[in-house]
C-alpha positions, 0 to 999 in steps of 0.5 A: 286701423284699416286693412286693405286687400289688393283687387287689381286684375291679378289680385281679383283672379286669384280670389282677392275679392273672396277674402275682402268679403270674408274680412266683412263678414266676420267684422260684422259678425264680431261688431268691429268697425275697421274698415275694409278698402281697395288697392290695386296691384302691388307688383308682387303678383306671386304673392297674391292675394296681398292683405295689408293691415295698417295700424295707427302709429306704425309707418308701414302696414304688415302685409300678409300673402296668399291669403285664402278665405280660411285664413282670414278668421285666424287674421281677425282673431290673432292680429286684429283682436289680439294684436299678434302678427300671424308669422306663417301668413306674414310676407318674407325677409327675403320677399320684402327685399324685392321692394326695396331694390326698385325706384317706384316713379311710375308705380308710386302710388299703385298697391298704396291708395285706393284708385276709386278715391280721389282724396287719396291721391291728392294727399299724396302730392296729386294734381300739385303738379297741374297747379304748377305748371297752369299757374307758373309756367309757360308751354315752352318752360314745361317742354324744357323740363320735359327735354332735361329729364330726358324721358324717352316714349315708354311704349316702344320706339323710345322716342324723345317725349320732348320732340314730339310734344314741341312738334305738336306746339309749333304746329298751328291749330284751332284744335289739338289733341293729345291721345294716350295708347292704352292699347296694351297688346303685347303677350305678358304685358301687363304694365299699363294694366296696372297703372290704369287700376291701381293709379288712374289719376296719375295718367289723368295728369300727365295728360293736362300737363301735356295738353297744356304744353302742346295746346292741346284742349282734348285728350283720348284715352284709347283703352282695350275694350278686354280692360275692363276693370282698368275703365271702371276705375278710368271713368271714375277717376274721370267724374272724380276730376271734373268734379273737382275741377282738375278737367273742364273750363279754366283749371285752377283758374288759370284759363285753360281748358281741358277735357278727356274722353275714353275710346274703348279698342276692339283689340286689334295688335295693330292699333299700337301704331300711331295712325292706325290707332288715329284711324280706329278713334276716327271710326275706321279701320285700324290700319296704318297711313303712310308718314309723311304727314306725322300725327304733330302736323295731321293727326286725329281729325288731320289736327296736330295730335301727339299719341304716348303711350300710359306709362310715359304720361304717368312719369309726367307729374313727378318730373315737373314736382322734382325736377328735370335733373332729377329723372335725368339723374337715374338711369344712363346717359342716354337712358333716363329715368326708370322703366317697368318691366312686367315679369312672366315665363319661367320665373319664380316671382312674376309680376311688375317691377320698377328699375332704373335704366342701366340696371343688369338683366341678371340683376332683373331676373335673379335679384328682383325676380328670384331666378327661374322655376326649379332651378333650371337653366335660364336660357333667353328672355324675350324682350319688346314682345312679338315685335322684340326678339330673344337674348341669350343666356350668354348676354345676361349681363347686358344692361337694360337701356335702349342702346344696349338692349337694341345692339342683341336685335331685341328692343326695350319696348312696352316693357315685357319681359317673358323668360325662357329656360331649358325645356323651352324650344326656341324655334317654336317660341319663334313660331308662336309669335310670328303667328301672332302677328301674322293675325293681327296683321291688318293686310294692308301691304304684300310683305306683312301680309303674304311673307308673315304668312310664309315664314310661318308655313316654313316654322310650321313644316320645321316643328312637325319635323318636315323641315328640308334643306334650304329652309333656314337660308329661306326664312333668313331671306324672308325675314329681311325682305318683311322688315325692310319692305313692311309698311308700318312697325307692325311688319317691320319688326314682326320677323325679329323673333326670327332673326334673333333665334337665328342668330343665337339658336341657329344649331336648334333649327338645324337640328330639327331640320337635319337631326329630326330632333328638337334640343327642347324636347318640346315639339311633339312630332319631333319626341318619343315617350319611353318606359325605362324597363329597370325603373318601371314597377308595374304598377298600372298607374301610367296605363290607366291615365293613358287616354289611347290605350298605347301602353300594354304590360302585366302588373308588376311586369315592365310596362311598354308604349305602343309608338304607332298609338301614342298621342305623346299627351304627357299623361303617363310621365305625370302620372308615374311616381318613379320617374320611369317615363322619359323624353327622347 
């Protein structure tokens, strides 16, 4: 018997490492030797913390959720002492469900192993694959199977991994270099997070197996400096390897030699895109450098480089293991395999799933992710981050593949997928990202720099209510003139939360402008909190928690706000137990 607690960031944050340690505890106090290991996220980060209990003789472990530290002596007590599962803590019929209708490629192994553990990763097949490919096969054998999988780059663009690992082999060097974009920035991304933690040394991998088609001898993982659990575990999956002599001179033998470093990122948004990443790891600047000449010709050091980003290389050693035609096999005809997508917003069951490409966004959002909080009304869901856009309600079905995805103006990208429902105000949603990536602007060219700026001073004046005639018709100008002036990706698709709001919720920027009236009833200058005279009891409540003072009346008495005084801080409405406060 072992039982396993799941400690990657999510599971940590909500008090994982607290129930490891009272497991301890009581299992030293009552002289049980089980022993008590690590995981990282298991997906479901609704549910955290997660306790599996794996039992000999059984193929799945009973998973318990939300444990608490006071839960855990009933567990040691009931299940582990007597043998009897704790059914009000155990994970639901309907929870498990949600497992089982994923394809796990890329998450294969995270909320399975521990990530600390080398020998845990290769019971399960690992570095098999890096025995193949250096002992059997030629460079161009391993870019053919790359090319029949089809696996397109996770990171964004969705570009060929095939090409660009071609591109970098054809290219003549004395040095070459492969380099993972680990620098996750899109708000409510969080998929390459986990992959770091909860399974390092399958980006390990696909990084050698990569560098060994293209000729690479050095790789780089450029790594978000804020990930600092993620490193941990990368550098001890790094000492793990080269003790073992996955990484240094002549693996398996073979005469190849490979190494791989870690460059931790300043968390600069920008750093995404290829040569500004490239010009980070050089020690300047993050900023972008005109193209041509691309990374595959002159790269890190002006050496062909090939940059992807950590769930590409993570898809890697389970193609070269089953097959090309078998990754081809999932997904679409133009979109193979499977992505990770990480759930955040106005959902009911947040955290990382896994799916074939193709499948339906409803399917996504109601089957896998339960549909939205309260019941309300789904109303977008921003996909690609702030470099993505929004899809409507009206567009639900819309399968989740590149094509499909780029036709409603948003993008696949990294994989982040934010839900939005009724109460959610979509020009505001527009002026939250666009005032993103107006800051992480580098400043290198006018349109990114100055018309970012612009169209954010546009936003602004139309949340606080002083939006004027012509302003829509400005922004929209705006909007087109930064992506088709913009130097590098960053500015090109900073204004697509724009164009996308404009498209479907054009009628929610004309009425702010016009009717001086947000549909949302989000945008503070643009509401009113009044007292509905026939539901208020009198009872004070509101009255006390209002922090200015602004609500007068005598005890059981209809109570009113002063408009001139109130901050519209929301105190009252949460306070009243009568529902005699509403929105206007």
């Amino acid at each position: 018997m072992k039982i396993v607690v799941g400690q990657g960031s999510c599971g940590i944050a909500t008090g994982a490492k607290k129930v490891a340690n009272r497991f301890e505890e009581i299992l030293v106090e009552k002289n049980i030797d089980i022993n008590v290991d690590i995981t990282g996220c298991i997906g479901t980060c609704f549910l955290e913390p997660i306790v599996d209990i794996y039992e000999d003789g059984k193929d799945e472990p009973t998973r318990y959720v939300k444990v608490k530290p006071d839960d855990v002596a009933e567990i040691v007590e009931s299940h582990i002492e007597g043998g009897k599962v704790v059914e009000n803590k155990e994970i639901s019929e309907e929870n498990k469900k949600l497992m089982k209708k994923q394809k796990r490629i890329v998450l294969r192994n995270c909320g399975s192993i521990n990530p600390e553990e080398i020998d845990e990763y290769i019971a399960r097949d690992g570095y098999k694959a890096t025995e193949k490919v250096l002992t059997t096969m030629t460079d161009e054998e391993v870019i053919d199977v790359i090319k029949v999988s089809g696996l397109r780059g996770r990171g964004g663009a969705g570009f060929p991994t095939w090409f660009k690992w071609n591109a970098a082999r054809q290219n003549k060097a004395d040095q070459k270099y492969i380099v993972c974009n680990a620098d996750e920035g899109d708000p409510g991304a969080f998929m390459d997070r986990a992959v770091l933690e909860g399974d390092p040394h399958s980006l390990l991998e696909g990084m050698i197996i990569g560098g060994y088609a293209m000729g690479a001898t050095e790789g780089v993982i450029y790594v978000r400096a804020e990930y600092p659990l993620a490193i941990k575990r990368l550098k001890i999956a790094i000492a793990q390897a080269k003790e073992r002599g996955y990484l240094g001179k002549n693996i398996f033998g073979s005469g190849f030699d490979f190494d791989i470093r870690i460059k931790e990122g300043a968390g600069a948004f920008v750093c995404g895109e290829e040569t500004a990443l490239i010009a980070s790891l050089e020690g300047e600047r993050g900023m972008p450098r005109l193209k041509p000449p691309f990374p595959a010709q002159k790269g890190y050091w002006q050496k062909p480089t090939n940059i992807n980003n950590v769930e590409t290389y993570a898809n890697v050693a389970w193609i070269m293991l089953n097959g090309g035609d078998t990754f081809g096999s999932m997904g679409t005809k133009t979109s193979n395999g499977t992505k990770v997508f990480a759930l955040a917003g106005k959902i009911k069951k947040g955290g990382l799933v896994e799916v074939p490409m193709g499948i339906s966004l409803r399917e996504v959002i109601y089957d896998i992710g339960g549909g939205i909080k309260e019941d309300k009304e789904f109303k977008a869901v921003q996909m690609g981050g702030p470099s993505g856009g929004c899809i409507p309600a009206s567009l639900i079905d819309t399968p989740v593949d590149y094509e499909n995805i780029n036709k409603t103006g948003a993008i696949v990208g990294s994989g982040g997928m934010i839900v939005m429902d009724e109460t959610t105000c979509m020009v505001d949603m527009a002026r939250y990202f666009l005032d993103f990536t107006r800051k992480e602007s580098c400043g290198k060219c006018n349109y990114c720099r100055i018309g970012t700026k612009r169209m954010l001073e546009i936003l602004e004046r139309i949340t606080n209510g002083e939006g004027k005639d012509g302003d829509i018709e400005l922004l929209e100008e705006l909007a087109y003139k930064v992506k088709d002036g913009a130097m590098c990706g960053l500015g090109q698709t900073a204004p697509n939360p724009v164009i996308t709001t404009l498209k479907y919720f054009r009628h929610e920027y004309e009425d702010h402008i016009y009717n001086k009236k947000c549909t949302a009833k989000a945008c503070k200058s643009l509401i009113s909190y009044d007292i509905v005279e026939d539901k208020c009891k009198g009872c004070g409540a509101c009255k006390k928690k209002c922090p200015v003072s602004a609500i007068s009346g005598n005890k059981k008495e209809a109570h009113v706000i002063d408009k001139n005084i109130c901050i519209k801080c929301g105190k009252c409405m949460e306070t009243c137990k009568f529902n005699a406060i509403e929105i206007n």
